[in-house]
C-alpha positions, 0 to 999 in steps of 0.5 A: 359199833365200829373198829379199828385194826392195827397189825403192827403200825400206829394210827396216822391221826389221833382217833383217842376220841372216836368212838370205836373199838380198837386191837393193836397187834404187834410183834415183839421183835419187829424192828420197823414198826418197833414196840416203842415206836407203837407204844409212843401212839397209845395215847392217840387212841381209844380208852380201851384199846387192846394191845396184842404182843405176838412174842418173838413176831416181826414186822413180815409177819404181817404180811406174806411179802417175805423178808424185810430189809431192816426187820428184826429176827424171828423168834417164832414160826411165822404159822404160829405168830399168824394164828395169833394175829388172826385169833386176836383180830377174830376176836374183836371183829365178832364183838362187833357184831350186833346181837 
């Protein structure tokens, strides 16, 4: 099986028909890729996609470029909005092992 993971973006073509699991994760208070700007591209993807809010997580978080101009506040520690960022993208990524 293949997949495909988002960390706080949206897909740049529609993939709702490939055959690929696929993890969305995003920060509750990102303010450049906003929750509803991610939520509008829910239909270009698969059935079954796995949508992960890191609560009070923003746009730098996903990253470890510092502060973005635009980006919202943060509402928790970078630590602990990052292990669920990785324990969400750990998860998917051992279900796509064989056996």
């Amino acid at each position: 099986m293949r997949g495909l993971v988002l960390w706080a973006s949206y897909p740049a073509a529609d993939v709702s028909g490939a055959p690929i699991a696929a993890l969305s994760v995003f920060g509750s208070r990102d303010a450049l890729a906003t929750p509803d700007a991610i939520a509008d591209s829910w239909a270009q993807l698969p059935a079954g996609t796995r949508f992960v809010v890191v609560d009070g997580g923003v746009h730098a978080y996903f990253g470890d470029y510092g502060p973005q101009t635009g980006d919202g506040e943060a509402g928790v520690d970078r630590a602990t909005a990052q292990r669920q960022i990785v324990a969400a993208t750990t998860d998917v990524v051992t279900s796509l092992r064989p056996g």
